[in-house]
C-alpha positions in Angstrom: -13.2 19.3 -20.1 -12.1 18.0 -16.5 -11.1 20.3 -14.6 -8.1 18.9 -11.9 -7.3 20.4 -8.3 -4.4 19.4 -6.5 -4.1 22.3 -4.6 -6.0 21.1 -1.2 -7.5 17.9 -1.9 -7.4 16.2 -5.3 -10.9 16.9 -6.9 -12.0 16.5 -10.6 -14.8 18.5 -12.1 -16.5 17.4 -15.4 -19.8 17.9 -16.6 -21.3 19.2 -13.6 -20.0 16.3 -11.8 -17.3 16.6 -8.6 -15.3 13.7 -8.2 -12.9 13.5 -4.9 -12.4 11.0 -2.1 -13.2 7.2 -3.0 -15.2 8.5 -6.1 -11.9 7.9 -7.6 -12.4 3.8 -7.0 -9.8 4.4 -4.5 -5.8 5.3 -3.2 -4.1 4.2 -5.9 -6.5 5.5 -8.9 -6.5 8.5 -7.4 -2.6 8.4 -6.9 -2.4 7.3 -10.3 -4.5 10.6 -11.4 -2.5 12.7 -9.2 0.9 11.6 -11.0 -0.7 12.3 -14.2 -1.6 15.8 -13.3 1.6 16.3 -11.8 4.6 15.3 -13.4 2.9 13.8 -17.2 3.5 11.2 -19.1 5.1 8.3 -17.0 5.3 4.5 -17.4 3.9 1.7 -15.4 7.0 1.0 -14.4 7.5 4.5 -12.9 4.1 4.5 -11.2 4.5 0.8 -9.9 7.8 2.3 -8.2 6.2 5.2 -7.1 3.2 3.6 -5.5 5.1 0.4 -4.1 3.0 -1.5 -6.9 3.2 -4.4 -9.1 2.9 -3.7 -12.9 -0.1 -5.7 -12.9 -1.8 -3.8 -10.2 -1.2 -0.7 -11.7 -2.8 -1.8 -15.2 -6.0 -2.9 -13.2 -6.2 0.6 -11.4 -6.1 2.5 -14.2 -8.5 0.7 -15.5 -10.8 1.7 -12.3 -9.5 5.2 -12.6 -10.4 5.5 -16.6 -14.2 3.7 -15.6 -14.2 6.3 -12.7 -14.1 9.1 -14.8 -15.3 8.3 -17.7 -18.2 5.3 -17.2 -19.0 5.3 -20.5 -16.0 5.4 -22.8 -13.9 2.9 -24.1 -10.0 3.0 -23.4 -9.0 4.5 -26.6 -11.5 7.9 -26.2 -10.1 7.8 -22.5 -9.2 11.1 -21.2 -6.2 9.1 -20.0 -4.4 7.8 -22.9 -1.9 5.3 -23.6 0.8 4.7 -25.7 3.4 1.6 -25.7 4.1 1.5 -22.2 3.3 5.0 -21.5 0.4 7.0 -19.5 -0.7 10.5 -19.8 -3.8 12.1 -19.8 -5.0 14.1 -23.0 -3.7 17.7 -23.2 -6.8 19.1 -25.0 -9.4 17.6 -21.9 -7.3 18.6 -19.1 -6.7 21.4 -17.1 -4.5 21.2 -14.2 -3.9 24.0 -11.1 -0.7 22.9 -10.8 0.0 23.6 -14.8 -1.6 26.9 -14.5 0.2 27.9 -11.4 3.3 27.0 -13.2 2.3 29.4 -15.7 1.6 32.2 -13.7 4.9 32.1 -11.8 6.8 31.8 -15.2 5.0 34.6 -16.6 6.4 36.7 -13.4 10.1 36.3 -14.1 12.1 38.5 -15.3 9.3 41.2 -14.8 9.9 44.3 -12.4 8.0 44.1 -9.2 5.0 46.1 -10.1 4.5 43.7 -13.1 5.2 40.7 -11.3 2.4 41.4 -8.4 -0.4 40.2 -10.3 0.3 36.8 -12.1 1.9 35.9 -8.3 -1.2 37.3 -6.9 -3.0 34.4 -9.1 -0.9 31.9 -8.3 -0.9 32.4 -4.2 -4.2 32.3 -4.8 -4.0 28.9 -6.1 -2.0 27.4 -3.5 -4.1 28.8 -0.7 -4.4 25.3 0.7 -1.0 22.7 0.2 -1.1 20.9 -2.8 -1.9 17.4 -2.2 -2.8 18.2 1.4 -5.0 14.5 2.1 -1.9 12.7 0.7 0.7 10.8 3.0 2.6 9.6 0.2 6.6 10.2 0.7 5.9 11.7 -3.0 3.4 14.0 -2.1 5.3 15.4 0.6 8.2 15.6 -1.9 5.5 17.8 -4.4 4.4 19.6 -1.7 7.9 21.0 -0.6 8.8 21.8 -4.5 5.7 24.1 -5.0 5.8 25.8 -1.3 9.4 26.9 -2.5 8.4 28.0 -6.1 5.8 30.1 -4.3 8.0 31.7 -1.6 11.3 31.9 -4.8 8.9 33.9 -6.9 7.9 36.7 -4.7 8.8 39.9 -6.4 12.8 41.4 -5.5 11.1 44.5 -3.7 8.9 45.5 -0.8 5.9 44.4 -2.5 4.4 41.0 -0.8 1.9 38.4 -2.5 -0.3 36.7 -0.9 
C-alpha cells in the first residue's frame, strides 16, 4: 500500500520506506505524483499543460517517478497505471489525505452540529499544515485555496468550532 500526504509536504510511505523531497527523482515526478493524488486520472496532455511540459518530457518523468517508487516493477504492475493516453494511479494501492479528507467532510453534511463535530474534527486534523505547502506551482496555490475553503465551508451551522 503507499500511503500519500499532501497535506504539508508531499511524502509517500510504503514498505517502511518514506519517500519526499528529490527521492521522487525530482520537480516534475513529484508534480506528476501530486496531480495523480489530486485531481485522478489525467492525460499527458493535461499534465504537459499543467507543468509547462512537452509530451515527451512528461513520458520520461513518469518513467523516473514509476522507477522511484517502485525500483523493481515493470510498468504494467506499476502502482501508476496507464491506459491509452491516460494516467492514474491504482485505486486498490493508494491512499490519499486528500481522498480521505474529502470523505470526512462529506460524511459531515447534512448532519446536525453535534454529529458533524467529529468527522470535521478528523479532517482539521488532516489539514493541520497547507496542503502542498513546498509547492510554488500556480496549481498548487490554486489546490491550496480550494481545500482551505472546504475546511472553513464545512464547519458546523452552530456555536460548535473544529479545529
Amino acid at each position: 500500500m503507499f500511503d500519500i500526504q499532501l497535506f504539508g509536504r508531499v511524502e509517500v510511505r510504503t514498505r517502511g520506506v518514506v519517500l519526499a523531497g528529490t527521492d521522487f527523482g525530482g520537480d516534475h515526478p513529484r508534480h506528476i505524483l501530486a496531480l495523480l493524488a489530486l485531481r485522478g486520472e489525467m492525460s499527458t496532455s493535461e499534465l504537459a499543460g499543467l507543468l509547462g511540459e512537452k509530451k515527451n518530457t512528461v513520458e520520461s518523468d513518469m518513467s523516473v517517478l514509476r522507477r522511484r517508487l517502485e525500483p523493481e516493477a515493470t510498468p504494467r504492475d506499476s502502482v501508476v497505471r496507464r491506459e491509452a493516453d491516460r494516467w492514474s494511479l491504482n485505486p486498490e494501492r493508494v491512499r490519499v489525505d486528500v481522498a480521505r479528507f474529502d470523505e470526512l467532510v462529506a460524511a459531515a453534511q447534512g448532519r446536525p452540529a453535534d454529529r458533524a463535530v467529529k468527522p470535521l474534527t478528523a479532517a482539521a486534523f488532516l489539514a493541520t499544515r497547507p496542503l502542498l505547502e513546498d509547492e510554488h506551482e500556480p496549481w498548487a496555490a490554486e489546490a491550496r485555496a480550494e481545500y482551505r475553503a472546504k475546511l472553513a465551508t464545512a464547519r458546523p451551522h452552530d456555536k460548535t468550532r473544529v479545529g
